[in-house]
C-alpha positions, 0 to 999 in steps of 0.5 A: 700082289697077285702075279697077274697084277704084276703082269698087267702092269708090265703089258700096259707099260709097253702096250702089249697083251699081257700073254703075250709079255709073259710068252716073250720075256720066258723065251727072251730074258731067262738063261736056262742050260736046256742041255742038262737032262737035270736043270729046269726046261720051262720058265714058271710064272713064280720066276717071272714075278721075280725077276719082273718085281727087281726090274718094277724096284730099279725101273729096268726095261726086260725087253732091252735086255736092262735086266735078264735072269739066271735059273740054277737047276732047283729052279732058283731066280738070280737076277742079272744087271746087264752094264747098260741097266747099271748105267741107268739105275746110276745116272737115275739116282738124284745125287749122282754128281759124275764118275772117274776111274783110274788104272794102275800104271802095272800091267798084268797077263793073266791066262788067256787076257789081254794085257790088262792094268793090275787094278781099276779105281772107280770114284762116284761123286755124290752132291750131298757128300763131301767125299766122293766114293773111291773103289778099286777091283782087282784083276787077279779077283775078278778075272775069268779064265777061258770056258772049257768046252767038253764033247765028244771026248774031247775039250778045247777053250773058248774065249769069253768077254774076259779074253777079248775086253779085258779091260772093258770088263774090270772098269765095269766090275770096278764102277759096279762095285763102287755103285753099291757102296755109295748108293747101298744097291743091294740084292742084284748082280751083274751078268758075270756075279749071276753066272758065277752064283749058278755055276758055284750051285752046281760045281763042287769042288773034289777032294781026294786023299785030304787035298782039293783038285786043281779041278773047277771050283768058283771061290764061292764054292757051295759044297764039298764032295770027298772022293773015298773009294770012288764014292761021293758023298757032299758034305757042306761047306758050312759044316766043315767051316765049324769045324774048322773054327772050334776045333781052331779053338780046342787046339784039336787037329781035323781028321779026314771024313768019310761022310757027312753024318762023321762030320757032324758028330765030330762038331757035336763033340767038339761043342760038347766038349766045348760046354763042358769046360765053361761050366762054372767051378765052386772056386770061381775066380773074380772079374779082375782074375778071370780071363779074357772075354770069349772070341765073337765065335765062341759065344755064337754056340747057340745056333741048331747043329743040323742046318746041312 
């Protein structure tokens, strides 16, 4: 399907001139940081043709705010669900048999919340399904704390949707959550997960001296930076995790790096090392003899060393 076709199709939906659809949705429904001398300036036809085929699939409405977009600064479409176009989507499925949600009877304050149940339940009824779909989200895993704004020197907080509806917040994570399973919705977020995927491809998480900081980093951190000498240099996460996994299995301690190419050439030893000791031997043991069978981890030793 060529761009101009997904266009058109919009602006005959809402009988608008289809230049002008693509004016006003840039300017209306992408969240660009135009602050940032290194993040994206101007919306492309490419990410507008993203976001408008999720909003075509789910049959979401761009001009009220049903669906918006999220831009990283590589130029990255994440497209964001707002709560009133998860609302539609679930009250548009044909089973959809009603919704419940129950609250702990435990209050919780986190930092800058308000006092707020420790969980929230959401159950999705569906009329083919005898059992209905019951999900809880928790507090303390989904909570953001206050922005910290910085400027001029100086930083202060500011209070978020978290701070002020704290528990408007966790009942929408929890019927969110509780959608995807019982209808399989995939490949969308909601405005608060969106958020959270740019923030965690640009934010990295420091370490310094073996230790990670108390310094931002999203539990879905992207990378690593190891501070040596006030020089950083990112080693990714994906590689430290395989090394983290066979070294786990060699019983071998992980040393501190200094650079991503000593990351990787302690991988490849470790894998080396690795292949060296299942190479068959001429007193073979038999079936009943042999040990037991490789860990799902060890077997997957096929995958390319350079993949960061």
């Amino acid at each position: 399907m060529k761009n101009s076709n997904i266009f058109e199709k919009f602006a005959e939906k809402f009988r608008v001139d289809t230049n002008e659809l693509i004016k006003t949705l840039k300017n209306t429904v992408f969240k660009l940081k135009s602050n940032k001398d290194d993040g994206p300036k101007e919306v492309t036809n490419e990410q507008l043709v993203a976001l408008l085929i999720v909003a075509d699939q789910y049959g979401l409405n761009p001009f009220t705010r049903e669906i918006v977009a999220f831009v990283d600064k590589q130029g990255g479409v994440v497209p964001a669900v707002t709560v009133d176009g998860w609302c539609k989507i679930i009250n548009n499925q044909p089973q959809f048999d009603g919704v419940e949600f129950r609250f702990s009877d435990e209050i919780v304050e986190l930092d800058g919340a308000r006092p707020c149940p420790a969980w929230c339940e959401a159950i999705i009824y569906r009329k083919d399904r005898k059992r209905p779909t019951c999900i809880p989200e928790y507090l303390d895993e989904v909570y953001r704390p206050p922005f910290i704004v910085k400027k001029s020197g100086k930083s202060w907080k500011v209070d978020g949707p978290w701070q002020t509806h704290t528990k408007r917040m966790l009942r929408h994570k929890a019927l969110i959550q509780c959608a995807r399973i019982a209808f399989g919705f995939s490949g969308i977020y909601d405005e608060d997960e969106a958020a959270r995927i740019v923030e965690t491809r640009e934010k990295e998480v420091v370490i310094t001296e073996g230790n990670i900081s108390p310094e931002p980093a999203l539990p879905q951190s992207g990378g690593v930076i190891i501070d040596m000498d006030n020089e950083q240099e990112k080693i990714p996460v994906a590689l430290l995790k395989q090394i983290e996994i066979r070294a786990k299995q060699q019983g071998i301690e992980v040393p501190e790096f200094t650079s991503k190419e000593e990351a990787q050439s302690f991988l490849n030893n470790l894998l080396q090392k690795r292949e060296e000791a299942s190479k068959p031997v001429s007193n073979v043991k038999s079936v009943s003899e042999s040990s037991e069978p490789e860990t799902e981890e060890a077997v997957n030793e096929t995958e390319e060393l350079e993949l960061w």
